[in-house]
PADRENKE-718703 format. One record per residue: x, y, z of N, C-alpha, C in turn. Coordinates in nm, 2 decimals, m for minus. Example, Ala and Ser with C-alpha at 12.3 -4.5 7.8 and 13.67 -1.06 7.14 Angstrom:
atom nxx: 1.32 nyy: m0.57 nzz: 0.78 caxx: 1.23 cayy: m0.45 cazz: 0.78 cxx: 1.32 cyy: m0.33 czz: 0.78
atom nxx: 1.28 nyy: m0.22 nzz: 0.71 caxx: 1.37 cayy: m0.11 cazz: 0.71 cxx: 1.29 cyy: 0.00 czz: 0.79
//
This chain:
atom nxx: 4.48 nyy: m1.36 nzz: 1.74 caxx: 4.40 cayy: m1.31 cazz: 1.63 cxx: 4.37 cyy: m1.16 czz: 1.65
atom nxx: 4.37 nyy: m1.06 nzz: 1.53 caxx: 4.38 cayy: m0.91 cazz: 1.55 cxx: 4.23 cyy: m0.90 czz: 1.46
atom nxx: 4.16 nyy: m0.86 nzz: 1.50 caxx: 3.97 cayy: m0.81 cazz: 1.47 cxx: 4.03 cyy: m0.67 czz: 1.41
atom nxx: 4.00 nyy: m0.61 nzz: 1.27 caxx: 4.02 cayy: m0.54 cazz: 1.23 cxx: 3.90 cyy: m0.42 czz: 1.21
atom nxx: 3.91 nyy: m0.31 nzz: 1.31 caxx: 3.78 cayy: m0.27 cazz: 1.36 cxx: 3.73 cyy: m0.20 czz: 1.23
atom nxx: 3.57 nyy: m0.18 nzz: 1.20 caxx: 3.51 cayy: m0.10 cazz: 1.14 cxx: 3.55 cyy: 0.08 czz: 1.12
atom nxx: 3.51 nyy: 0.14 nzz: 1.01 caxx: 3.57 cayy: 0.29 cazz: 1.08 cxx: 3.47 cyy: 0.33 czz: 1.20
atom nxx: 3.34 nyy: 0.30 nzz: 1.18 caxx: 3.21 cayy: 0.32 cazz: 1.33 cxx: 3.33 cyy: 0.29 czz: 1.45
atom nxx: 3.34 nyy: 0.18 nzz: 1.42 caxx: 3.42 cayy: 0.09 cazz: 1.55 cxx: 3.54 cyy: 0.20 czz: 1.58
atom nxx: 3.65 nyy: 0.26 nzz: 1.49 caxx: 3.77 cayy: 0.32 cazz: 1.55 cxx: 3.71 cyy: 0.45 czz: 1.58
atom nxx: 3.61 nyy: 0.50 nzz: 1.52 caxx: 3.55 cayy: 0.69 cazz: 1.58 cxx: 3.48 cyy: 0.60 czz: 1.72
atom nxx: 3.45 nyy: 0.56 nzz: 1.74 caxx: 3.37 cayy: 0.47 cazz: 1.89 cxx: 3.46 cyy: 0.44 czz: 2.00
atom nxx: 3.57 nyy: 0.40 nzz: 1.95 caxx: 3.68 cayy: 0.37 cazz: 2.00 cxx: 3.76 cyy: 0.54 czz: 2.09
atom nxx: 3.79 nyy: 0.55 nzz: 1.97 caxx: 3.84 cayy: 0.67 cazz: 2.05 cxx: 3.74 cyy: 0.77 czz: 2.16
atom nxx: 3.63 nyy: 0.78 nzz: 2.10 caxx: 3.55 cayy: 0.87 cazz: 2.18 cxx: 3.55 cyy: 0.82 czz: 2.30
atom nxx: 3.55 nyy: 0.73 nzz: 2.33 caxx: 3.51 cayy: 0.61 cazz: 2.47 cxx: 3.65 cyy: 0.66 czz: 2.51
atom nxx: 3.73 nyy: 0.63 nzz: 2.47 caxx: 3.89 cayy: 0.68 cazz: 2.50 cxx: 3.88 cyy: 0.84 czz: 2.58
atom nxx: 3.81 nyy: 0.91 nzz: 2.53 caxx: 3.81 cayy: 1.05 cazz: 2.53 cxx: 3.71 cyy: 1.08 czz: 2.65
atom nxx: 3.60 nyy: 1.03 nzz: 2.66 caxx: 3.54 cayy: 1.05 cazz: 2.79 cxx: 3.56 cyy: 1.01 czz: 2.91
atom nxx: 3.69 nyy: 0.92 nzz: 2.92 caxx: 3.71 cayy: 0.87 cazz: 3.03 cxx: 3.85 cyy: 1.02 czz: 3.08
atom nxx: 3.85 nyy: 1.09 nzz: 2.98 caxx: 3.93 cayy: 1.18 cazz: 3.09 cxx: 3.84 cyy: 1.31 czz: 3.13
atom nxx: 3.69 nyy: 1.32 nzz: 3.09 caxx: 3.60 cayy: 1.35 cazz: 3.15 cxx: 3.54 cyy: 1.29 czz: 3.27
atom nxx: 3.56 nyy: 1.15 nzz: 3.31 caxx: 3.54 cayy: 1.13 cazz: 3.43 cxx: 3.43 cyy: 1.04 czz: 3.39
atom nxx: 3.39 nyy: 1.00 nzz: 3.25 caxx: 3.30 cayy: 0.88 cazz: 3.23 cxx: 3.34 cyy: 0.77 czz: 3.20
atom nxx: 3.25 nyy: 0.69 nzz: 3.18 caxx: 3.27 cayy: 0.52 cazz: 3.18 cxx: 3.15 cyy: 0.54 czz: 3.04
atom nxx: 3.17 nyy: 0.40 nzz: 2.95 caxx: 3.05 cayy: 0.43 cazz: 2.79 cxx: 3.08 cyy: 0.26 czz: 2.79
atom nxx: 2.97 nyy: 0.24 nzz: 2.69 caxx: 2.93 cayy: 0.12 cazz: 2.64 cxx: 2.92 cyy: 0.13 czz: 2.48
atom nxx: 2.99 nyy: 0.07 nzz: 2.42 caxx: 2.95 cayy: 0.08 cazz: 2.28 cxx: 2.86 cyy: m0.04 czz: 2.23
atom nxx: 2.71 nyy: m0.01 nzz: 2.16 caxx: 2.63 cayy: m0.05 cazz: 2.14 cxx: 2.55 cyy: m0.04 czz: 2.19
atom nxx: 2.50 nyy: 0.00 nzz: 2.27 caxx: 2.36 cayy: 0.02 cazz: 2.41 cxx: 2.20 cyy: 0.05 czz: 2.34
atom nxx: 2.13 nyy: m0.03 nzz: 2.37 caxx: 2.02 cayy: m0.07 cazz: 2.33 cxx: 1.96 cyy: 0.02 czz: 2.45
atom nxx: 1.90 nyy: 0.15 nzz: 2.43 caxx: 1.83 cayy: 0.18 cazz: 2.52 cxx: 1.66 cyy: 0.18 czz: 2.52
atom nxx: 1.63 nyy: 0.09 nzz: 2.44 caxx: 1.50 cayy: 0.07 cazz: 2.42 cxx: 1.46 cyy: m0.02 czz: 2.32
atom nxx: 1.38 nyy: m0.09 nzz: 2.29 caxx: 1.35 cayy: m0.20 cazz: 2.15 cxx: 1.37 cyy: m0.09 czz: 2.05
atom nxx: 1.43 nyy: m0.11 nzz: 1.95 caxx: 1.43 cayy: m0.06 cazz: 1.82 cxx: 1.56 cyy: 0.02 czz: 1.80
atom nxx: 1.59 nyy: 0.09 nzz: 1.88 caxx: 1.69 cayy: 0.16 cazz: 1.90 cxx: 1.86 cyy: 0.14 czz: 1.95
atom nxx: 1.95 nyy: 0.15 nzz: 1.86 caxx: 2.10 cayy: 0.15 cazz: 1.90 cxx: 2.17 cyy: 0.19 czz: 1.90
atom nxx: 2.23 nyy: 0.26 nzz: 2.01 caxx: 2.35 cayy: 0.38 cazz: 2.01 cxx: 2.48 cyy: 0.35 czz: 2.01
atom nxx: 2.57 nyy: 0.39 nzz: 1.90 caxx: 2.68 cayy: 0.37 cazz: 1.91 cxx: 2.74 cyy: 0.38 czz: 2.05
atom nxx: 2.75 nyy: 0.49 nzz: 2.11 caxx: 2.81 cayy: 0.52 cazz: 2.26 cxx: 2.72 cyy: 0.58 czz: 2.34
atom nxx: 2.73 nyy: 0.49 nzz: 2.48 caxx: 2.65 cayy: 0.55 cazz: 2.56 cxx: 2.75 cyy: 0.54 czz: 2.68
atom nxx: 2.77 nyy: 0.74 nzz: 2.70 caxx: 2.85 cayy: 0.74 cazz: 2.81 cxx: 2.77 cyy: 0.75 czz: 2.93
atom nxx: 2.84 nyy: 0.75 nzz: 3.04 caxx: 2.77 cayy: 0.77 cazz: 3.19 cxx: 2.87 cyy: 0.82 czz: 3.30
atom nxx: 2.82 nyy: 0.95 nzz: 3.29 caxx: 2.94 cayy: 1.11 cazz: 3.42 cxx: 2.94 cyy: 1.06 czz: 3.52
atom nxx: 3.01 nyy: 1.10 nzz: 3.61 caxx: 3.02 cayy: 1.12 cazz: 3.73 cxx: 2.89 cyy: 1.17 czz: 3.80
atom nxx: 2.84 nyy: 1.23 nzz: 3.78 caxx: 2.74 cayy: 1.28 cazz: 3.83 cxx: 2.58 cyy: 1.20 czz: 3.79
atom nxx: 2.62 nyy: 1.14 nzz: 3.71 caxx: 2.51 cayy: 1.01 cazz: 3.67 cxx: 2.40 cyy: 1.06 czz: 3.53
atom nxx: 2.51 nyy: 1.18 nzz: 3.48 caxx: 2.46 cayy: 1.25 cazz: 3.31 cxx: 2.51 cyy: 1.13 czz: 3.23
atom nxx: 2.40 nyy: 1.09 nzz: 3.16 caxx: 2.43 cayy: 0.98 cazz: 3.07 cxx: 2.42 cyy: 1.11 czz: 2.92
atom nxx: 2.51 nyy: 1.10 nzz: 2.83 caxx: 2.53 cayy: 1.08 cazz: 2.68 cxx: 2.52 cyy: 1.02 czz: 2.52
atom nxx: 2.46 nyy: 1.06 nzz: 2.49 caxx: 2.46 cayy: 0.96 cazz: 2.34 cxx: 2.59 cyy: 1.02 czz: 2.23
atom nxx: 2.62 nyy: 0.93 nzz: 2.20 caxx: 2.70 cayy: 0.98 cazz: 2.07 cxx: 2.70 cyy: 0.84 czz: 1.98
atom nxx: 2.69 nyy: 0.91 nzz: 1.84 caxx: 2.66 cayy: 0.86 cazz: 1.74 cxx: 2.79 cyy: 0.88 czz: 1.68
atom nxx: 2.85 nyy: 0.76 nzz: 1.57 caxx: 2.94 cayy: 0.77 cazz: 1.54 cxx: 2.91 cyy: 0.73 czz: 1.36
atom nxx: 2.94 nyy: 0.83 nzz: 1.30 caxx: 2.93 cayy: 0.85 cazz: 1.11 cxx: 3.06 cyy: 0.84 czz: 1.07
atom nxx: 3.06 nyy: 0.77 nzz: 0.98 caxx: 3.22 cayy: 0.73 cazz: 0.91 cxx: 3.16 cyy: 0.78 czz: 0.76
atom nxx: 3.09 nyy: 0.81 nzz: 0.76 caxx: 3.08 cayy: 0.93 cazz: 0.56 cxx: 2.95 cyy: 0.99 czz: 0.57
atom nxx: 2.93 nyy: 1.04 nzz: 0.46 caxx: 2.83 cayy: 1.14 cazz: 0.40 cxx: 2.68 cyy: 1.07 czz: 0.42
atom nxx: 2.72 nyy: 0.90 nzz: 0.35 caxx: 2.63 cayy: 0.81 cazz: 0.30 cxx: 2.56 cyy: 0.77 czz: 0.47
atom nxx: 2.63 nyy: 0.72 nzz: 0.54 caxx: 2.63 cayy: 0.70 cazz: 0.66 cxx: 2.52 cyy: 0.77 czz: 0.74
atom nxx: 2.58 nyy: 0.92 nzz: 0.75 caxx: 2.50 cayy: 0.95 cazz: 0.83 cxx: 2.37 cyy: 1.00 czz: 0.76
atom nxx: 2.33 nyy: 1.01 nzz: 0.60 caxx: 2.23 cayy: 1.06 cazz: 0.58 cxx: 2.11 cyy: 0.94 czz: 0.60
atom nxx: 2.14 nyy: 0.77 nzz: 0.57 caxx: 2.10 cayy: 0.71 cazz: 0.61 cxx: 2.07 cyy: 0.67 czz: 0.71
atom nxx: 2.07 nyy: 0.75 nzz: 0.82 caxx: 2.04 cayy: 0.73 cazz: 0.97 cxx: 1.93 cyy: 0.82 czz: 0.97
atom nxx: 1.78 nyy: 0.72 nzz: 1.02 caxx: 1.65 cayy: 0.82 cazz: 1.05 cxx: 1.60 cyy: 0.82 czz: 1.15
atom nxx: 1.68 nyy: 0.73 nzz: 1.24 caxx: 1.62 cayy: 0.69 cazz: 1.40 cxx: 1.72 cyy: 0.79 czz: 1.52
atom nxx: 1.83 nyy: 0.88 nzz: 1.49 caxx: 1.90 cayy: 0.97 cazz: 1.58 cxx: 1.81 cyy: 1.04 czz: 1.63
atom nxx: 1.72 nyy: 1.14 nzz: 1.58 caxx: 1.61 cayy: 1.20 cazz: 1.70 cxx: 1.54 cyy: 1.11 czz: 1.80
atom nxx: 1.55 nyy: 0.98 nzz: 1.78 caxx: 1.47 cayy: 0.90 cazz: 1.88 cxx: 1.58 cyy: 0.89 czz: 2.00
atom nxx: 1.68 nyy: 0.92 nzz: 2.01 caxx: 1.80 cayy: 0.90 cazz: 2.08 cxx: 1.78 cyy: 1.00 czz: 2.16
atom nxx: 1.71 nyy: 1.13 nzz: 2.16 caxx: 1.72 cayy: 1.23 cazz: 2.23 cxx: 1.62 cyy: 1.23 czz: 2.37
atom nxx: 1.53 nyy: 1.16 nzz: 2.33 caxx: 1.45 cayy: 1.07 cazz: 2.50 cxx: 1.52 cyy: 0.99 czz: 2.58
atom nxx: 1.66 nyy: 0.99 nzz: 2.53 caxx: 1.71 cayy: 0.84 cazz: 2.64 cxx: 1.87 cyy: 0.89 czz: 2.69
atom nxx: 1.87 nyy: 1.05 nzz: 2.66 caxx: 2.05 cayy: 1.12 cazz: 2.71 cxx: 1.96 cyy: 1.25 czz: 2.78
atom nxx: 2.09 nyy: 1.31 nzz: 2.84 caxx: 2.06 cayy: 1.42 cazz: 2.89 cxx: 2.15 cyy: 1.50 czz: 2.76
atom nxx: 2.24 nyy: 1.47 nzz: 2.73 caxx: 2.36 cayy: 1.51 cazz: 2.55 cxx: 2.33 cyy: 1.46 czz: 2.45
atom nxx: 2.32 nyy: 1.46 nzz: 2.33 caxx: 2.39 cayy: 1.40 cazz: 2.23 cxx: 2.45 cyy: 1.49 czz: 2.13
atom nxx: 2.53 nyy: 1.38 nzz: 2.11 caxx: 2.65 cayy: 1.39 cazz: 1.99 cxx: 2.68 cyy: 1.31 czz: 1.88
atom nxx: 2.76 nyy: 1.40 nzz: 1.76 caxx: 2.80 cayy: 1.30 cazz: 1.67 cxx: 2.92 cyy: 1.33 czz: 1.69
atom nxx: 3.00 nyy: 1.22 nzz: 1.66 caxx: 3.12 cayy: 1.18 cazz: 1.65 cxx: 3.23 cyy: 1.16 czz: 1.51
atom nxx: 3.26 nyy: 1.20 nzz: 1.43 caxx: 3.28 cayy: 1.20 cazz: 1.29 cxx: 3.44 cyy: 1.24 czz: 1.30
atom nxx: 3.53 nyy: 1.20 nzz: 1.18 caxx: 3.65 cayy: 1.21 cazz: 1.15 cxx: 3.66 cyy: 1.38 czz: 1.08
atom nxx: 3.81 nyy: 1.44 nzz: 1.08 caxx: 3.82 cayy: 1.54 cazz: 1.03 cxx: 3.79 cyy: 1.57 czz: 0.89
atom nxx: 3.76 nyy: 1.44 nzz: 0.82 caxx: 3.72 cayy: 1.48 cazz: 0.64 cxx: 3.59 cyy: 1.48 czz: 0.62
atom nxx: 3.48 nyy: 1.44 nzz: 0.75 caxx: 3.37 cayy: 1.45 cazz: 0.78 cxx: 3.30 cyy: 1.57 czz: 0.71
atom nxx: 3.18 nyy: 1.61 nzz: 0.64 caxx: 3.15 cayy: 1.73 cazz: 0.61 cxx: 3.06 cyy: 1.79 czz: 0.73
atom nxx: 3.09 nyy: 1.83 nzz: 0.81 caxx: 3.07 cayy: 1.91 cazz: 0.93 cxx: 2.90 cyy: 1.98 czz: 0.94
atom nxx: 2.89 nyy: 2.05 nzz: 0.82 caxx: 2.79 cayy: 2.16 cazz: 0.79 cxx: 2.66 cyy: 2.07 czz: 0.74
atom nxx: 2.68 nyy: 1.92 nzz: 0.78 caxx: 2.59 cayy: 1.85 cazz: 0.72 cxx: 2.47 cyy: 1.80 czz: 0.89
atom nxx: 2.57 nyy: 1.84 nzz: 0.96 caxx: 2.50 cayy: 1.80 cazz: 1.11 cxx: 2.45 cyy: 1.92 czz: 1.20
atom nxx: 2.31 nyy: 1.85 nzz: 1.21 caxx: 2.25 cayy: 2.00 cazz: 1.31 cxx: 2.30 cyy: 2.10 czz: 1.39
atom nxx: 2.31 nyy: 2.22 nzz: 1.37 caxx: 2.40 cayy: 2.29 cazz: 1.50 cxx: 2.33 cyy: 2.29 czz: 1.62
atom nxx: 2.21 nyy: 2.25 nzz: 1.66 caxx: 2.17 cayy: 2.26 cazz: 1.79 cxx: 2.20 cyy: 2.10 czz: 1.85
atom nxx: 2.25 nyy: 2.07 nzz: 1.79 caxx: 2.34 cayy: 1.89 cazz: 1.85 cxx: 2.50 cyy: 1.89 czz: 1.87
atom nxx: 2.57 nyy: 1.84 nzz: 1.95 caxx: 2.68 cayy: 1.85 cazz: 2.05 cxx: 2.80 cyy: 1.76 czz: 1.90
atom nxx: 2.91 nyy: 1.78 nzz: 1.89 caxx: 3.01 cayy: 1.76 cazz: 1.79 cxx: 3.10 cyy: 1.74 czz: 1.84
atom nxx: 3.19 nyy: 1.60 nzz: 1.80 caxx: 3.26 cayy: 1.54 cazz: 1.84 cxx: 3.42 cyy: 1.53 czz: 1.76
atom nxx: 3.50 nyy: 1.57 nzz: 1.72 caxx: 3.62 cayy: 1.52 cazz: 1.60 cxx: 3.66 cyy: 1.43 czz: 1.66
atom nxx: 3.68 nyy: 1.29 nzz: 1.61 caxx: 3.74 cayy: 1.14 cazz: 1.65 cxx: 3.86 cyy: 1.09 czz: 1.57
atom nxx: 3.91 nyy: 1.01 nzz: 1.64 caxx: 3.99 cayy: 0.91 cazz: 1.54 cxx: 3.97 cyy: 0.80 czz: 1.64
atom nxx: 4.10 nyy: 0.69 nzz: 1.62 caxx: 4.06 cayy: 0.54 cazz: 1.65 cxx: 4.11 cyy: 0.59 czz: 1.80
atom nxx: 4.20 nyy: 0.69 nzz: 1.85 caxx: 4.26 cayy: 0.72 cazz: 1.94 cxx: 4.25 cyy: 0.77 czz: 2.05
atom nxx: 4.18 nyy: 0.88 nzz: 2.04 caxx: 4.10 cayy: 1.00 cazz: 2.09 cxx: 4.01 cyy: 1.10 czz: 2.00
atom nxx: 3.97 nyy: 1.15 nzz: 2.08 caxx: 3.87 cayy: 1.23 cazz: 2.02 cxx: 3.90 cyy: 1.40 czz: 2.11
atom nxx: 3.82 nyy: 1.49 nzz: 2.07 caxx: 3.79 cayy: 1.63 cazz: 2.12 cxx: 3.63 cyy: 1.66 czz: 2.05
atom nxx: 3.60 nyy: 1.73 nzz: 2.18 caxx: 3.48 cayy: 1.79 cazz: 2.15 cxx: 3.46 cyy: 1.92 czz: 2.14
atom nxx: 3.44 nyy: 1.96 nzz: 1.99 caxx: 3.47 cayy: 2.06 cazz: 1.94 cxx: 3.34 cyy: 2.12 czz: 1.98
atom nxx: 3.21 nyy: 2.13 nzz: 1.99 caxx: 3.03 cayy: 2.21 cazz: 2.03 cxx: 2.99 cyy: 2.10 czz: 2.11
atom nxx: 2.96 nyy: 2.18 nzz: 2.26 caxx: 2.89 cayy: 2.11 cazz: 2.38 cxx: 2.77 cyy: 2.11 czz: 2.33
atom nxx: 2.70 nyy: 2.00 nzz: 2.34 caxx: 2.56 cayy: 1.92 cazz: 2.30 cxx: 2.44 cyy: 2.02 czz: 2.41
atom nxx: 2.35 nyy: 2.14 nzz: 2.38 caxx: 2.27 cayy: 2.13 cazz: 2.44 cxx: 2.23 cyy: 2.05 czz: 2.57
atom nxx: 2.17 nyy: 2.09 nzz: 2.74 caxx: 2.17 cayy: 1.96 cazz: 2.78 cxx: 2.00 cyy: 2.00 czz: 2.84
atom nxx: 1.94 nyy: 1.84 nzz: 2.80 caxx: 1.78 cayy: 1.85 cazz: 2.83 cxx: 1.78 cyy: 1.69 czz: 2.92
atom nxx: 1.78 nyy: 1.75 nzz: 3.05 caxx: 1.77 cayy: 1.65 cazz: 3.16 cxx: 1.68 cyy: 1.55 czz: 3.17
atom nxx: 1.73 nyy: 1.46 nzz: 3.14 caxx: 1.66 cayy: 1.30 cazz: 3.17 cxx: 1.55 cyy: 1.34 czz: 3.37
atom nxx: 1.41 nyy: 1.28 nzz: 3.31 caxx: 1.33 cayy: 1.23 cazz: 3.40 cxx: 1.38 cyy: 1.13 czz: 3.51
atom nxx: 1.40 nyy: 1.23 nzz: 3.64 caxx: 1.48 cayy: 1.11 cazz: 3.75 cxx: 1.45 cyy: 0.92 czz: 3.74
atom nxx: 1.31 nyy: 0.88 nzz: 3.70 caxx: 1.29 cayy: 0.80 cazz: 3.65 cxx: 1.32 cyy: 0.72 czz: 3.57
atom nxx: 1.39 nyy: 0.78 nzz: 3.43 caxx: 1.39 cayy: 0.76 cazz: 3.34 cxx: 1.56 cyy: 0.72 czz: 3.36
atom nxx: 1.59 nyy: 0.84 nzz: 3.40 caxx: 1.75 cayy: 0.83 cazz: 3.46 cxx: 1.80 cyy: 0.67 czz: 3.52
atom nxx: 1.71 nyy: 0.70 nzz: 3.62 caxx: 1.74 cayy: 0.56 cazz: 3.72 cxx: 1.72 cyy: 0.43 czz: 3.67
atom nxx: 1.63 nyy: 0.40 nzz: 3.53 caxx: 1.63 cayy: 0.28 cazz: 3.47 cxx: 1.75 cyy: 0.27 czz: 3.39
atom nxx: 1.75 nyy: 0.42 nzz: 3.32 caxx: 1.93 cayy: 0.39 cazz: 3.22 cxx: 2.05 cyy: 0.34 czz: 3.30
atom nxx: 2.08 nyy: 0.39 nzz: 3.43 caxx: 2.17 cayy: 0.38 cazz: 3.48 cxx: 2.17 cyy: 0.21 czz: 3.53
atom nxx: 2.04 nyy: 0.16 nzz: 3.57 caxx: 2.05 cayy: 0.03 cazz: 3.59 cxx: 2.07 cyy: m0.07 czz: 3.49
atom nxx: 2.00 nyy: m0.02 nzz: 3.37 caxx: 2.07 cayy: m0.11 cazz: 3.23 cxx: 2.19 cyy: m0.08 czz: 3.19
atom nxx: 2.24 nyy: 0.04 nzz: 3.21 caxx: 2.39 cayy: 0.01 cazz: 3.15 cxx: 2.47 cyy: m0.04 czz: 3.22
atom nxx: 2.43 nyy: m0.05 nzz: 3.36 caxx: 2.51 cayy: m0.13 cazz: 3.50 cxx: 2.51 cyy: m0.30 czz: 3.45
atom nxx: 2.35 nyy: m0.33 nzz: 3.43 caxx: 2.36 cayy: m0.48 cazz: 3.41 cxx: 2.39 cyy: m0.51 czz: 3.27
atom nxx: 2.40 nyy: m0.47 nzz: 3.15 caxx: 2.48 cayy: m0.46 cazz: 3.07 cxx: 2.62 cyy: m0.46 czz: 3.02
atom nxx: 2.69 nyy: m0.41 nzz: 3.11 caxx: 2.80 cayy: m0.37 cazz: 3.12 cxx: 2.88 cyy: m0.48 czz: 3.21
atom nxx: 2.77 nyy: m0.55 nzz: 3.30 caxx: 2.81 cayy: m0.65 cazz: 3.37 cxx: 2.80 cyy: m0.79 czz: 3.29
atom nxx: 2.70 nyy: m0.77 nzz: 3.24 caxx: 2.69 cayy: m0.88 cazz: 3.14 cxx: 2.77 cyy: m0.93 czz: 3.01
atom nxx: 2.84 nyy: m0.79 nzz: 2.96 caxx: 2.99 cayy: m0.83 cazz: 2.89 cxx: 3.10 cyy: m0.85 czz: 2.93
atom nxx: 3.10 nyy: m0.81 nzz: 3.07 caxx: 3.25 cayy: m0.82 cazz: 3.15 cxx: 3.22 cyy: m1.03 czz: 3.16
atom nxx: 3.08 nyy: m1.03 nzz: 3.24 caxx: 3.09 cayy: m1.19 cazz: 3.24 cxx: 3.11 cyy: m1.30 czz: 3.14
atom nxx: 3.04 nyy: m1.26 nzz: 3.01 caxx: 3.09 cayy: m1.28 cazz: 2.89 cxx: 3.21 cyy: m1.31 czz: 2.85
atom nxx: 3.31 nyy: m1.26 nzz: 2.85 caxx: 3.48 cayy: m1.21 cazz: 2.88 cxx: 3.49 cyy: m1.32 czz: 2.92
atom nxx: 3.50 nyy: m1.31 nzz: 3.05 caxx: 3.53 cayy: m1.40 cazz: 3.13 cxx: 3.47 cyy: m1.53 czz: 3.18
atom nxx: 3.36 nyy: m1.56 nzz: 3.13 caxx: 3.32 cayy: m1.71 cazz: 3.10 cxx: 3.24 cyy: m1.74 czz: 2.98
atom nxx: 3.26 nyy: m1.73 nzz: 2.90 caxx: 3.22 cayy: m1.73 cazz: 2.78 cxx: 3.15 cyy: m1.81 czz: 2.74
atom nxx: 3.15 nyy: m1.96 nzz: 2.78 caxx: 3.07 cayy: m2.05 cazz: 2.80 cxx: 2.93 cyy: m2.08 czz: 2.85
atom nxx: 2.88 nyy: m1.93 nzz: 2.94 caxx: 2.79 cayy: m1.92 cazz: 3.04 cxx: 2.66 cyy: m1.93 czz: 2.96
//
């Protein structure tokens, strides 16, 4: 059976594609707090976590009012959007993504405002047990 992905789903897709040749690992969907859901949340080498948001139109992203709340829980963020995307519609002091279902490029490096070692070290442990929690998922699905 072939799940025919959302357009969120194929710009998400790709980006996640695209950060692993920067040397991260991402989770698509990451709940970093009650109320809050990030399309992608990457995690560096160096243990810089990422936000990126992923807009498939106009309609999309103007109906999004919770993205500034996303900026307490990255040391980056980004949107992620296709090339017919209107560009001039997203903040320039925020990090820009061009995506497809395949890869992506990051066209403007996201500002970076460093996560609280604290704050840090909880993100990294939920997207650890998270991350473990859909791998088990997968693989016993029954649990």
């Amino acid at each position: 059976m072939t799940v025919e992905l959302q357009p969120g789903q194929r710009l998400a897709r790709g980006v996640s594609r695209h950060l692993v040749t920067h040397g991260f690992v991402s989770i698509e969907e990451f709940v970093p707090t009650r109320g809050l859901r990030v399309d992608v949340m990457g995690l560096g080498p160096k243990g810089e976590l990422w936000v990126i948001e992923c807009k498939s139109s106009r309609t999309d992203y103007m109906s999004d009012s919770k993205w500034q709340g996303y900026l307490d829980w990255c040391d980056r963020f980004f949107w992620a959007v296709d090339t017919d995307f209107p560009t001039e519609l997203l903040p320039a002091e925020t990090g820009l993504i061009i995506a497809d279902a395949y890869d992506a490029e990051i066209v403007r490096m996201s500002p970076e405002a460093k996560l609280a070692g604290a704050r840090r070290k909880k993100m990294i442990q939920k997207f650890a047990m998270d991350a473990a929690r859909r791998l088990h998922g997968l693989r016993d699905p029954r649990l």
